[in-house]
N, C-alpha and C positions, 0 to 999 in steps of 0.2 A: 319503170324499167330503166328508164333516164338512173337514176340514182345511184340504182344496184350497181348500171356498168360503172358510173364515176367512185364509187367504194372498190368496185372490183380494181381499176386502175390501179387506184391512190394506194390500197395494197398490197401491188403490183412495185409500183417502184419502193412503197416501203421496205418492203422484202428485199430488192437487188439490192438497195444503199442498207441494209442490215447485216445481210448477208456477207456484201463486199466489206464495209468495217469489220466485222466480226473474223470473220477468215484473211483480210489482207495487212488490218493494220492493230487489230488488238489481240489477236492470238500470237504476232511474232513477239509484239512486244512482251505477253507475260509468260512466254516460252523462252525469254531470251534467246530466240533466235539470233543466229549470224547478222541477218538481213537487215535485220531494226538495227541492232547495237550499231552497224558500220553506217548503214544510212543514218542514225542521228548523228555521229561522230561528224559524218563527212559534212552535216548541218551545222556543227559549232556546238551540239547536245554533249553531254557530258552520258557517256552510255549505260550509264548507272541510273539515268534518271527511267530508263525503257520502263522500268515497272511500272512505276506512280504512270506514267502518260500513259500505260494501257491500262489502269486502274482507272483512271480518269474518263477516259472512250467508254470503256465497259460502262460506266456508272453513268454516264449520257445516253449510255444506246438503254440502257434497261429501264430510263424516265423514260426516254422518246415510244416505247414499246410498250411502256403501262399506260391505260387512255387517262387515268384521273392524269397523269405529272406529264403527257404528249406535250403540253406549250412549255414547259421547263424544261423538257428533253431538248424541244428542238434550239431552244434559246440556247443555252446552254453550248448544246453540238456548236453552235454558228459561230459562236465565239470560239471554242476549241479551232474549229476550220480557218477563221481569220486569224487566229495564231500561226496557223501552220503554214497560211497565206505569208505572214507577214516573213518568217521563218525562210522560205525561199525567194521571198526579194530581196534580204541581207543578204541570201548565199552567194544570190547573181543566178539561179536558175534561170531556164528556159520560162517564155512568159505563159505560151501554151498550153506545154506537157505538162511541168509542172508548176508554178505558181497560180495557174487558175484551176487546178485540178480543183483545191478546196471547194472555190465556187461552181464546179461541175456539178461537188459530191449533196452540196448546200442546198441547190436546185432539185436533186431526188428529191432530198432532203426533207424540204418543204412542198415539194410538187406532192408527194404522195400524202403530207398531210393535210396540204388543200383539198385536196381531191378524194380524201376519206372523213373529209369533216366540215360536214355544212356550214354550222357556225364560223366554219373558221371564212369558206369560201363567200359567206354573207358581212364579214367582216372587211375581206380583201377582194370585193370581185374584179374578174377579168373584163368583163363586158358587162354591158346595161342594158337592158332593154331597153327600146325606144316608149318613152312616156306618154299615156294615153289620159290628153289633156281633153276632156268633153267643151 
């Protein structure tokens, strides 16, 4: 039962950080929307580039979401996100709102593939059990 709920979670936040990519940062960009173009501009991006970066996102999100390529999604994703880290500590952003957003989004990120993936959470565990030395 244990299991199911930690799969249930782990799909759970994979879902919002798919969802929020999907709808907040990789559909303006390959709509060229208003929103992208001036936020990269006002970043130092050249607003021509919105395509390729939402080409890029997309082509991260849809490894992260296939299970064979999940640990090249999310590798992948993390370095995209510490770009975009890095991105707003040149600009002078807020450290908060925005320059730790990446690492907000990183934490779904990986939180839900922890927590939908055994081997990964047997790889990286949070806690130990206390060892039963006879």
């Amino acid at each position: 039962m244990r299991d199911k709920i930690t799969s249930w979670a782990g799909w759970m936040l994979t879902s919002a950080f798919s969802l929020f990519i999907a709808g907040a940062s990789i559909a303006p960009k390959l709509l060229h929307h208003p929103a992208a173009t001036t936020t990269l501009q006002a970043l130092g991006w050249d607003p021509r580039h919105a395509l390729m970066i939402g080409l890029i996102e997309l082509s991260c999100l849809v490894l992260y979401l296939v299970p064979p390529t999940r640990l090249l999604g999310a590798v992948l994703f993390t370095g995209l996100l510490g770009g975009a880290m890095a991105t707003q500590i040149r600009a002078g952003s807020p450290l908060f709102s925005h320059t730790l957003f990446g690492l907000y989004l990183g934490l779904f990120l990986w939180g839900g593939l922890w927590l939908r993936d055994p081997a990964l959470r047997a790889l990286f565990p949070v806690w130990r059990s206390p060892r039963l030395d006879g």
